[in-house]
VEXDREN-2710 file (C-alpha; in Angstrom, 1 decimal):
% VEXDREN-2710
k/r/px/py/pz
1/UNK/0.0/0.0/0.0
2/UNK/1.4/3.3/-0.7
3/UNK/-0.5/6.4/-0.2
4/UNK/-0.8/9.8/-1.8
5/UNK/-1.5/12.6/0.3
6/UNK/1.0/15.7/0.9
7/UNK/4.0/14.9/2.8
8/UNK/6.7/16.1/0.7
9/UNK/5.1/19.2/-0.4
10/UNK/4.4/20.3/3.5
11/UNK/8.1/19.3/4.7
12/UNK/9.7/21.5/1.7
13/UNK/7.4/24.8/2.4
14/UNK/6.6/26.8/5.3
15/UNK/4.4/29.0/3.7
16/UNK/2.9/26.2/2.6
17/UNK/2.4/24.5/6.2
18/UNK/0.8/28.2/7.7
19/UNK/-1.8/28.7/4.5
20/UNK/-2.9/25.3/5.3
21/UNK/-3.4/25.7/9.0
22/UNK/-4.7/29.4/8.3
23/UNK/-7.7/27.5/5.9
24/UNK/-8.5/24.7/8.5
25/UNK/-9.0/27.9/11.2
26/UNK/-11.1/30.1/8.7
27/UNK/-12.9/26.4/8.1
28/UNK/-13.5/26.2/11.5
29/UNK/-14.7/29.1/12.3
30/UNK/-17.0/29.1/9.8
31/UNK/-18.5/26.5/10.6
32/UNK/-18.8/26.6/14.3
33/UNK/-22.4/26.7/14.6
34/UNK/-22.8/23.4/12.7
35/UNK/-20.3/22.0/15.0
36/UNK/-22.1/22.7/18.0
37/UNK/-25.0/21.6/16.9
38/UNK/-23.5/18.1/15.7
39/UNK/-21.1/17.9/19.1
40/UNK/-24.4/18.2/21.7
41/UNK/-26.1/15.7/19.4
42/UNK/-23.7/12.9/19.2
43/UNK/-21.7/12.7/22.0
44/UNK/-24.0/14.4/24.6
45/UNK/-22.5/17.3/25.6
46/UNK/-24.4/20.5/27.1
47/UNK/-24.8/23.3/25.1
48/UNK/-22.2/25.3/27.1
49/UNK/-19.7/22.3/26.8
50/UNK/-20.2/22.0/22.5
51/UNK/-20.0/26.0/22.6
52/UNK/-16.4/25.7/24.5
53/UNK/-14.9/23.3/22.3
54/UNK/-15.0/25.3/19.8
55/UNK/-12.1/27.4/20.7
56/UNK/-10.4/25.2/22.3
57/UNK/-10.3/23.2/18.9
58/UNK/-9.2/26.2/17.0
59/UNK/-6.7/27.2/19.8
60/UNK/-4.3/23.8/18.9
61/UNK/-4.4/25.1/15.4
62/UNK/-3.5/28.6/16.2
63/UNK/-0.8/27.3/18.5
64/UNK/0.8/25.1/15.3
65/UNK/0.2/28.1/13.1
66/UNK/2.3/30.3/16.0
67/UNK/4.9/27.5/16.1
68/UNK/5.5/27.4/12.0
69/UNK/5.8/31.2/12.0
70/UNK/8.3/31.8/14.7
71/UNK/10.1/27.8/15.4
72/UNK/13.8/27.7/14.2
73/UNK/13.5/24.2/12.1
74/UNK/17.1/24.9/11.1
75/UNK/20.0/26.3/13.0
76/UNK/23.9/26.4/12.1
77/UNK/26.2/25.0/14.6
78/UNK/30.1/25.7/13.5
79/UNK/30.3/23.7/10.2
80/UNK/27.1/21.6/11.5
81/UNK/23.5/22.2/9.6
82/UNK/20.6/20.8/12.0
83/UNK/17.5/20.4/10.2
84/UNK/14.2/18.8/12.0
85/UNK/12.0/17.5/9.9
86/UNK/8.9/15.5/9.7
87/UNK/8.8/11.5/10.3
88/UNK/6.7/11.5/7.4
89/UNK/2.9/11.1/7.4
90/UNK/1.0/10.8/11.0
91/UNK/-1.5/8.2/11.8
92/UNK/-3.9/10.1/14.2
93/UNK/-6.1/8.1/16.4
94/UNK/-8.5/10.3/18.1
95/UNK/-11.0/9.3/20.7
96/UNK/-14.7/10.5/21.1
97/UNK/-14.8/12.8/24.1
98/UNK/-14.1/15.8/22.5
99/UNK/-15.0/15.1/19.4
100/UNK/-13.5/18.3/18.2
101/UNK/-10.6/19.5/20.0
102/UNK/-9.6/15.3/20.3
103/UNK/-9.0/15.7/16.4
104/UNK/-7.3/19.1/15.9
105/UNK/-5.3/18.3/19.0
106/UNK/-3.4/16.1/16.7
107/UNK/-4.1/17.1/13.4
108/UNK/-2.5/20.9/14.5
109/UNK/1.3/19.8/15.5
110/UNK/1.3/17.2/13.1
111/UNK/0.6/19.8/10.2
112/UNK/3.3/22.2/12.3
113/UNK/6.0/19.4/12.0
114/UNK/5.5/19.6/7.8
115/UNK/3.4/15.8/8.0
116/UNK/0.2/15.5/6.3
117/UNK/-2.3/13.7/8.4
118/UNK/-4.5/10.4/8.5
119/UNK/-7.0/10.6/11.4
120/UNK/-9.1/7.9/12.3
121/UNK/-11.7/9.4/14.9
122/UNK/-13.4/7.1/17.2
123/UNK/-17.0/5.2/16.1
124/UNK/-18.4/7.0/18.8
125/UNK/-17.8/10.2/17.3
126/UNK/-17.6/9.5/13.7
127/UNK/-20.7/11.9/12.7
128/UNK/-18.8/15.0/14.4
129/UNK/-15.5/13.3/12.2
130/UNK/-17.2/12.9/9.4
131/UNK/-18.9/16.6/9.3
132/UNK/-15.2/17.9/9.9
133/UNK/-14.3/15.8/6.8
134/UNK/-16.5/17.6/4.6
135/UNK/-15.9/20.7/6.0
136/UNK/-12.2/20.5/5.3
137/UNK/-12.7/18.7/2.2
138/UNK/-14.8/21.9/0.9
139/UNK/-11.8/24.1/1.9
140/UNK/-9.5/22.3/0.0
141/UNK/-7.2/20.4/2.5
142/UNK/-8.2/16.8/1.3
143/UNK/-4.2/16.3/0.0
144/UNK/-3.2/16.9/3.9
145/UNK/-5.8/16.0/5.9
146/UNK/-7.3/12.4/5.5
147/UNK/-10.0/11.3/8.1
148/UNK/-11.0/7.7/7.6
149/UNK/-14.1/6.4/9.4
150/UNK/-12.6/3.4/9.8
151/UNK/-13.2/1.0/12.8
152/UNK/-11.7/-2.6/12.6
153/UNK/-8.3/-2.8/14.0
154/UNK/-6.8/-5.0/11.7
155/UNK/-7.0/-2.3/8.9
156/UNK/-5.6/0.9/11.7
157/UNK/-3.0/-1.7/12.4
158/UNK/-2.2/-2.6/8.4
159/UNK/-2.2/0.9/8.0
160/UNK/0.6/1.5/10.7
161/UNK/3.0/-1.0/8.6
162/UNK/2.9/1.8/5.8
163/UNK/6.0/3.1/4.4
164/UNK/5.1/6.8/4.7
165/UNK/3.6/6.4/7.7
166/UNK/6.3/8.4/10.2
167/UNK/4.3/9.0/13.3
168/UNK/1.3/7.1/15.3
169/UNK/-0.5/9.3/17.6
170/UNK/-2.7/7.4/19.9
171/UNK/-5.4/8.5/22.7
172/UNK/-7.5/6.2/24.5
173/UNK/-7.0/2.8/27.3
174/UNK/-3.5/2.1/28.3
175/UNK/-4.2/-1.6/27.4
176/UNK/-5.1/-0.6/23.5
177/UNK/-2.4/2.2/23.5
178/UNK/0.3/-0.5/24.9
179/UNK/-0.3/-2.4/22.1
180/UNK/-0.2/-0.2/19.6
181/UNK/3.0/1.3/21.0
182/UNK/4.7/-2.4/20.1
183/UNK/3.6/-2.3/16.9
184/UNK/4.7/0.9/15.8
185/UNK/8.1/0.4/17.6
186/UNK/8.1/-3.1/15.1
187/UNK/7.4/-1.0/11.9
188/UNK/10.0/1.4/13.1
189/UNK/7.3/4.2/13.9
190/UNK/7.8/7.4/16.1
191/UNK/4.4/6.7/18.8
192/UNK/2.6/9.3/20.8
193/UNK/0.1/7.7/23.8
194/UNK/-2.0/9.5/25.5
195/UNK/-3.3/7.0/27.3
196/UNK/-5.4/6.2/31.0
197/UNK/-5.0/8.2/34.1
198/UNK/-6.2/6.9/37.4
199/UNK/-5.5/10.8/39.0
200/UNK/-6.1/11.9/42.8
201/UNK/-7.1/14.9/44.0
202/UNK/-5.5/16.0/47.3
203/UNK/-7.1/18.1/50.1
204/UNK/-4.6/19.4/52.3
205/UNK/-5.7/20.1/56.4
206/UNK/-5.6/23.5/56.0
207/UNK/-6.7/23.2/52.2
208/UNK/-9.7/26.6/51.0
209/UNK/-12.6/24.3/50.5
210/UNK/-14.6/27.1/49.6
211/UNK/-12.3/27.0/46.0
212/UNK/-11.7/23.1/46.5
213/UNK/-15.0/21.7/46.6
214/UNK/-16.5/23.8/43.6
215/UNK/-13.0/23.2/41.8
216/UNK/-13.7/19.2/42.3
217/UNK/-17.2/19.1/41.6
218/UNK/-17.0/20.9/38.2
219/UNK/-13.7/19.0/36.9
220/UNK/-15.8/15.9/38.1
221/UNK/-19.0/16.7/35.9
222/UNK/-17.5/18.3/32.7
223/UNK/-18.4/15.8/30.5
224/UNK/-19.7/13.5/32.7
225/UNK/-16.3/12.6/34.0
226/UNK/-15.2/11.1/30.7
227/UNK/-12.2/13.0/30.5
228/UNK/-8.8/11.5/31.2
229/UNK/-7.8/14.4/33.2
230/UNK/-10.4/13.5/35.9
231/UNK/-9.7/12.1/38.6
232/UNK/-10.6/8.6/40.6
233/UNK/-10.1/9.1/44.0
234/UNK/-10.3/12.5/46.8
235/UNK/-7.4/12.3/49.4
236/UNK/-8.6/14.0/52.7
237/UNK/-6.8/14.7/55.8
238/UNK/-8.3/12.8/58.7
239/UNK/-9.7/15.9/60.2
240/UNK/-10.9/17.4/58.1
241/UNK/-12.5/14.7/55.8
242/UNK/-16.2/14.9/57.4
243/UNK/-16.3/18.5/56.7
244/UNK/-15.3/17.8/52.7
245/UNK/-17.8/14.6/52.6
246/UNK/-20.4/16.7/53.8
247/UNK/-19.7/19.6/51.0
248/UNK/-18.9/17.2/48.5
249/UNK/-22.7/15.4/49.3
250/UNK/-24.3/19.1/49.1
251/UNK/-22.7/20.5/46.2
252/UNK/-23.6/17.1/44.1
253/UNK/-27.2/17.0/45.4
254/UNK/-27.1/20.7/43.2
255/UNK/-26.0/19.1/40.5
256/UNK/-28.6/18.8/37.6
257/UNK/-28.2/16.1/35.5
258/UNK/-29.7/14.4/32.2
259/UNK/-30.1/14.5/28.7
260/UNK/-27.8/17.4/27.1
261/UNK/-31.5/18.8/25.1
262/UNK/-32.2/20.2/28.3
263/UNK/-31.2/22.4/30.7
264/UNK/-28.6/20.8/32.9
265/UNK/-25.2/21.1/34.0
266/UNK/-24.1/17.7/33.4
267/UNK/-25.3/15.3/30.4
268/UNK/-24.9/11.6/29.8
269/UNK/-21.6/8.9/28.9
270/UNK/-21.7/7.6/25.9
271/UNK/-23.6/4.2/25.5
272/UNK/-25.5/1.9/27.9
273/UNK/-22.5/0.1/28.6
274/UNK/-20.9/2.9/30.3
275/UNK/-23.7/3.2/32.4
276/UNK/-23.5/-0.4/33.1
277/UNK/-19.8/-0.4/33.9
278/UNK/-20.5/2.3/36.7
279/UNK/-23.2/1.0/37.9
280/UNK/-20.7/-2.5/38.2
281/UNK/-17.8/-0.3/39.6
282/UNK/-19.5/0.9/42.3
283/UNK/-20.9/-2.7/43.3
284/UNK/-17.6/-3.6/43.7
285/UNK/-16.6/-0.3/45.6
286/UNK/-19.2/-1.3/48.2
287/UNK/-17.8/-5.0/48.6
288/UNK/-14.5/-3.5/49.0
289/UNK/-15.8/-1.9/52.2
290/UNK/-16.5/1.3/50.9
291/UNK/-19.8/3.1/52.0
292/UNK/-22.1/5.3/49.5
293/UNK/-22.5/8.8/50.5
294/UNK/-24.4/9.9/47.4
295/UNK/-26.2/8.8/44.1
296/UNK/-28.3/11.5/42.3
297/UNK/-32.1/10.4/41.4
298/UNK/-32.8/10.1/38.1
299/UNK/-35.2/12.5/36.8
300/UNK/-35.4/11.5/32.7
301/UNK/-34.8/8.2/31.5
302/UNK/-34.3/9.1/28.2
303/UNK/-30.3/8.8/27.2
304/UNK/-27.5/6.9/29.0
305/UNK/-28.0/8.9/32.2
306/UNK/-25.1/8.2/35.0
307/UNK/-26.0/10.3/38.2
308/UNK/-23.3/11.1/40.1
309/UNK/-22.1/9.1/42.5
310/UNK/-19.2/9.5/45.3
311/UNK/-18.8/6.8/47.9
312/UNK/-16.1/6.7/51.3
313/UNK/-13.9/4.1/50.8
314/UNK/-11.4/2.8/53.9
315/UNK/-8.1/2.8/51.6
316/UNK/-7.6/3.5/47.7
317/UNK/-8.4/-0.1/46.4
318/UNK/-10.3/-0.1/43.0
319/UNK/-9.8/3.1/42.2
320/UNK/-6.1/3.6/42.2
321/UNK/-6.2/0.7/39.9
322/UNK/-9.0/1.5/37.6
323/UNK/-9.7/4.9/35.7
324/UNK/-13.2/5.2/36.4
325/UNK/-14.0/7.9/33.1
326/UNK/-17.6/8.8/34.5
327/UNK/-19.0/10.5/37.1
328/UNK/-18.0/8.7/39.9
329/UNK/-15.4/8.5/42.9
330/UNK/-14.4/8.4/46.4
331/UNK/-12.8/10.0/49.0
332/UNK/-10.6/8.6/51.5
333/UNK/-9.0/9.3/54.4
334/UNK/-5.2/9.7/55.5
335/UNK/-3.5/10.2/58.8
336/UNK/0.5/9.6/57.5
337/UNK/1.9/11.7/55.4
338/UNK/4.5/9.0/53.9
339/UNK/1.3/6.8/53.6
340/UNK/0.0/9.5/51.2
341/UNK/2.8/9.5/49.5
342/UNK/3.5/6.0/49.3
343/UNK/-0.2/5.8/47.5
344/UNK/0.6/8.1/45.4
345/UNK/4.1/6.9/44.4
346/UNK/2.5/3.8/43.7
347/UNK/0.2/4.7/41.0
348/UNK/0.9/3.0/37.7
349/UNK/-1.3/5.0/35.6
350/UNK/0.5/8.9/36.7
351/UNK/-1.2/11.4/34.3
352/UNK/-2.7/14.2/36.7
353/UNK/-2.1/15.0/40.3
354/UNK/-4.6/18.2/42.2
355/UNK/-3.4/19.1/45.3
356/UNK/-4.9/22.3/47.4
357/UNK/-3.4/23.4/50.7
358/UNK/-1.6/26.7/51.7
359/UNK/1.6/25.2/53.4
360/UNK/4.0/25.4/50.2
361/UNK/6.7/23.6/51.7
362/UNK/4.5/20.8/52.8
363/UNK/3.4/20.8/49.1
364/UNK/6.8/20.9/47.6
365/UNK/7.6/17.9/50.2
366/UNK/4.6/16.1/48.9
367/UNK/5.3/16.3/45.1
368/UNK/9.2/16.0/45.6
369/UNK/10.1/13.3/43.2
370/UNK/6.1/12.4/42.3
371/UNK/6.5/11.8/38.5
372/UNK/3.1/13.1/37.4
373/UNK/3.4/14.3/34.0
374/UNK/0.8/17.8/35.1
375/UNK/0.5/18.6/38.6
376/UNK/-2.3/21.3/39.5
377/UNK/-1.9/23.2/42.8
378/UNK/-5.0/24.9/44.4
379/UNK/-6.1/24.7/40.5
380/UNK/-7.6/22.4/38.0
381/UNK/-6.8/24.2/35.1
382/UNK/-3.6/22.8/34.4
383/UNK/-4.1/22.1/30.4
384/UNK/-3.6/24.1/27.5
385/UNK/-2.8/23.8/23.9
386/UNK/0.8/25.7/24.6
387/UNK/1.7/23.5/27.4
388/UNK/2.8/19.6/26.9
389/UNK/-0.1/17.1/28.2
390/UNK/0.8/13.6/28.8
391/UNK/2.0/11.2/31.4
392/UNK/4.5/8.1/32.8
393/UNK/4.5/4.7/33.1
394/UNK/0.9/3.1/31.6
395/UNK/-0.3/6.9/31.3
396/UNK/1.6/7.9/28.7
397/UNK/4.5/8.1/25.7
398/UNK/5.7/10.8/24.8
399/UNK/3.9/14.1/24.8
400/UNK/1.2/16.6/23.4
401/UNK/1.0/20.1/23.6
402/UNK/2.7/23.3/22.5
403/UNK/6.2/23.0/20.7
404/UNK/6.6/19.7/23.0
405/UNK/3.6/17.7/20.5
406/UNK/5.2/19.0/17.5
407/UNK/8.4/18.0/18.0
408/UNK/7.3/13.9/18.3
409/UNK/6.3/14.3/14.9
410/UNK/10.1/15.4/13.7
411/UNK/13.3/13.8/13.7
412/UNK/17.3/15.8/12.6
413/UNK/19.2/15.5/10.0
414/UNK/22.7/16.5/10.4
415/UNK/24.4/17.8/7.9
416/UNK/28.2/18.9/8.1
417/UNK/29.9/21.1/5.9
418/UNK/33.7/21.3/5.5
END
């Protein structure tokens, strides 16, 4: 198989690389309103959710666009030339949460780094894919950007074994990511992960719950908790982890919940098996000891509807091993500070860390040597399109992000001139 989209042109032209990026942004913003419409409708977001990733998908593009203006792709060392230049074309594999911004994400550095791009978007967000398809194809970027409705994995991984393939790029489950990671390291692929986080979120003794608690609750519902920036599991000192149980309870009880069509804060997951898997998880939760504090009533059936549920669980158990990617968690206790950090050491899937206390040095002891790949202090806003996103062990390869994404889709050549 070889394929015919436009590598070499992109790698040997700058100007070329910024048009193109400046034609998917006017495309974009053109059609945001179609967007919005087709991001609520498919993948259940509220309307103020499918009305924010808008910007945030263009902002990846405007940050590659940034980067191919001002990034020195060639600099002169003595008698040494050091070019970077692209891998060749990426394999983008985009998953369904943001529908969007999941896509431009990747398509943006990828374009930066002179690559054309294949994306395959996930099945459960192929209608937004396929409307961004069109919407591209109208503005004449077909010959660089390639978005394949594909779903089988035989053909993804076919397609990996490519001669012009240079780069996969990969977001979804560790397990899948894992595997897909060996394969491209066999074809002799560069490989991005973005893979599972099972992330805590630590409440300090002397931590502002009047900006903790509203922080948690709204990183918990955006999206339903299908994010892999959410996190699993609440740490609370022992004294003061009534006092957050009992906000955490009231603040969810406020929470409206249910179909995205109408008005409420939080809409569905994704499928019925979603709903099932929750409603599985927290079985389990409870046979592992832990206790249910609160389960929102279901108003409307219609939709795959998961209230929000937290429960108080004696140690971390199930979630420190599983990454829960709905609206669920628990909160547990801790007395020892080396126990805290012991559990948190121990995580094998390291992507986010939230932490919120006012004694800085007992924070910076905390995180000392925590490899986390962001960390958010007394803030959840810790991503960006300028910033890298990523994380270690089963959480991640590599990175995305700002001049840090665009650089895993390049490699040097050196080139020495007597």
């Amino acid at each position: 198989m070889r394929l015919s989209i436009g590598t070499n042109r992109l790698a040997a032209d700058l100007n070329l690389r910024s048009d193109v990026l400046n034609t998917a942004i006017k495309a974009l913003e053109e059609a945001s309103e179609e967007l919005v419409e087709q991001i609520q409708k498919e993948v259940g977001k509220t309307p103020a959710e499918a009305n924010d990733e808008i910007p945030y998908a263009l902002s990846f593009l405007q940050v590659a666009l940034n980067l191919v203006n001002n990034y020195h792709f060639q600099v002169r060392k003595n008698k040494r030339v050091i070019s970077e230049v692209s891998r060749g074309v990426g394999l983008l594999i985009a998953p369904y949460n943001d529908p969007l911004a999941g896509l431009t994400r990747k398509i943006a550095p990828c374009l930066a780094a002179g690559a054309a791009a294949i994306v395959k978007p996930s099945e459960l967000g192929v209608q937004c894919a396929l409307t961004l398809k069109r919407i591209f194809s109208d503005a004449g970027l077909d010959q660089y950007i390639s978005i394949l409705p594909i779903a089988e994995y035989d053909r993804i991984t076919k397609l990996m074994a490519v001669e012009e393939i240079g780069t996969v790029s990969f977001t979804g489950s560790s397990e899948v990511g894992l595997s897909l990671a060996a394969k491209a390291s066999a074809a002799g692929k560069g490989f991005v992960g973005e893979l599972g986080g099972t992330n805590p979120f630590v409440l300090m003794e002397d931590a502002d719950l009047d900006c903790a608690i509203p922080d948690l609750i709204s990183r918990k519902i955006k999206a339903a908790g299908q994010a892999c920036s959410s996190f699993n599991i609440v740490f609370a000192e022992r004294n003061i982890v009534d006092e957050v149980s009992e906000r955490t309870v009231s603040a969810l009880s406020k929470v409206v919940f249910g179909p995205s069509n109408y008005s409420v804060q939080m809409g569905p997951v994704r499928t019925s098996d979603m709903v099932k898997r929750l409603d599985a998880l927290g079985t389990e939760i409870i046979s592992e000891q832990g206790k249910l504090l609160y389960r929102g009533k279901q108003q409307i059936s219609d939709g795959f509807i998961a209230p929000p549920a937290v429960y108080q669980v004696p140690s971390p158990g199930l979630l420190a091993s599983t990454e829960i990617f709905g609206p669920l968690f628990g909160i547990c206790a801790f007395d020892e500070f080396k126990n805290l950090r012991a559990s948190l050491s121990a995580n094998r899937q390291p992507l986010v860390l939230y932490v919120y206390g006012q004694n800085k040095a007992k924070i910076d002891e905390l995180l000392y040597g925590l490899r986390y790949g962001s960390i958010g202090v007394n803030t959840t806003a810790i991503q960006g399109p300028e910033v890298p996103t990523g994380g270690f062990g089963q959480a991640g390869i590599g990175r995305e992000g700002g001049v840090w994404g665009m650089r895993e889709f390049l490699t040097t050549i050196n080139r020495v001139e007597e």
